[in-house]
Each structure stands twice: as C-alpha cells, then as structure tokens.
C-alpha positions in Angstrom: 0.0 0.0 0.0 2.9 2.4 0.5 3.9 1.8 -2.8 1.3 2.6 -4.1 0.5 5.6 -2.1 3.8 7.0 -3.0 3.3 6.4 -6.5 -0.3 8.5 -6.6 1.0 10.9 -3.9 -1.8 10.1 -2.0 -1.6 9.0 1.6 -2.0 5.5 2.8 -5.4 6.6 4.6 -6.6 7.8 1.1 -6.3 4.1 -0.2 -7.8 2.7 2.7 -10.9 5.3 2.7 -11.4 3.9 -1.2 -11.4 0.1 0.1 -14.3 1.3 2.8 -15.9 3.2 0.1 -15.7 -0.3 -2.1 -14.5 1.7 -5.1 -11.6 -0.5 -5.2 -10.7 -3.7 -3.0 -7.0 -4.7 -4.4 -6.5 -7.9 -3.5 -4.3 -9.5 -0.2 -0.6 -11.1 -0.3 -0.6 -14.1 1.7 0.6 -11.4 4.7 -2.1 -9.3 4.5 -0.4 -6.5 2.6 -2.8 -5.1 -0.4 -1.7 -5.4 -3.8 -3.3 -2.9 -6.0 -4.1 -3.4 -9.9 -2.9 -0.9 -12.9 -6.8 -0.8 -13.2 -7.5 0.2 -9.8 -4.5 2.7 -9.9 -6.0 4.3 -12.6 -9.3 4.3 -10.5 -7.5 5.9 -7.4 -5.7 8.4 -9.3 -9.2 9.4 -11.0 -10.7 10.3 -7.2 -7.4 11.9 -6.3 -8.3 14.2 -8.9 -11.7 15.0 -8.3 -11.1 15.2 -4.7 -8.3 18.1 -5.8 -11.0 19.5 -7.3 -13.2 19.7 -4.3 -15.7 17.3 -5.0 -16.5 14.8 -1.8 -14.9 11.4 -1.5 -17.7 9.9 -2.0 -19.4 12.3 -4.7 -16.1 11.1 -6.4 -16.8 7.8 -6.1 -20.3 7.7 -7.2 -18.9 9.6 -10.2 -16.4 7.1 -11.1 -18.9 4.3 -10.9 -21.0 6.0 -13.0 -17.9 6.5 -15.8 -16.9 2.6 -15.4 -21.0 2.2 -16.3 -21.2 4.3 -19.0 -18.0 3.7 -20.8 -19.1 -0.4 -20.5 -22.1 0.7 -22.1 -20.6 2.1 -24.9 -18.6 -0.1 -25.8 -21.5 -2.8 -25.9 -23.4 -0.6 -28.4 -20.3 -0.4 -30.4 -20.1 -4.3 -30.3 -23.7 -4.5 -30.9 -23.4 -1.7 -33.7 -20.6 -3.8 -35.7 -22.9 -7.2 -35.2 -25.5 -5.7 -37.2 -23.6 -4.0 -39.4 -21.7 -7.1 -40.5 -25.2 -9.2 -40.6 -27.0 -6.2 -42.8 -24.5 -4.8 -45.0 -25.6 -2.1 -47.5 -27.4 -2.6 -50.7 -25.4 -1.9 -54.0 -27.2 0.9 -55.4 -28.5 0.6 -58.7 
C-alpha cells in the first residue's frame, strides 16, 4: 500500500478510505499487505483528482462508478453496432 500511495502521492489513509468506500478492494498477499491493480490505480488516481478538485470522497466515487458504467455501455453498443452491421451490410445501389 505504500507503494502505491507513493506512486499516486496520495496518503496510505486515502487508499484505505477507497477500500471502505468499495471503489476499489486490491487484492491481499498471503501477509495481509494489499496489492493494487494498474486498473485500480488508474481508479485511485481518477478520485485523487476530483477530490483536488473539491468534490466529496464519495461524490467522487459515485462519479467514477458512474464512468466505469457508462464507458461499458458504450462499448457494448459499439459491439452490438458492428454485429448488425456485418449481418446487414448495405445494398449496392443501382
């Protein structure tokens, strides 16, 4: 966790208030010590920034959830878009 800390210049207690908040729960080494994802990273460096920018802890979080959704969402309708596309392609004109 220090590590990581260090590497976001965040503060330990920051990482630990984002576990209790459940936006991100890294995993545990077979001592206990949390070991942190590049996708969670990139999760806690997202609240770091909009807690710089004075938005609550957990406004931030909620907000960050709500990217994660939306972003999946897109890129299902992509997906989806290509499947039909590829099943209907267009009509030579005549």
């Amino acid at each position: 966790m220090g590590r990581a800390a260090e590497m976001l210049g965040v503060t330990p207690a920051f990482l630990r208030s984002l576990d209790n908040a459940r936006l991100i729960v890294p995993q545990r080494s077979s001592g206990g010590h949390r070991r942190y994802s590049r996708y969670q990273l990139r999760l806690a460096q997202r609240a770091r920034d909009l807690v710089d920018e004075g938005t609550a802890l957990d406004a931030a979080c909620r907000i960050i959830v709500l990217e994660d959704q939306l972003a999946e969402a897109q890129r299902i309708n992509a997906r989806l878009q290509r499947d039909r596309d590829s099943q209907n392609p267009p009509q030579a004109s005549e």
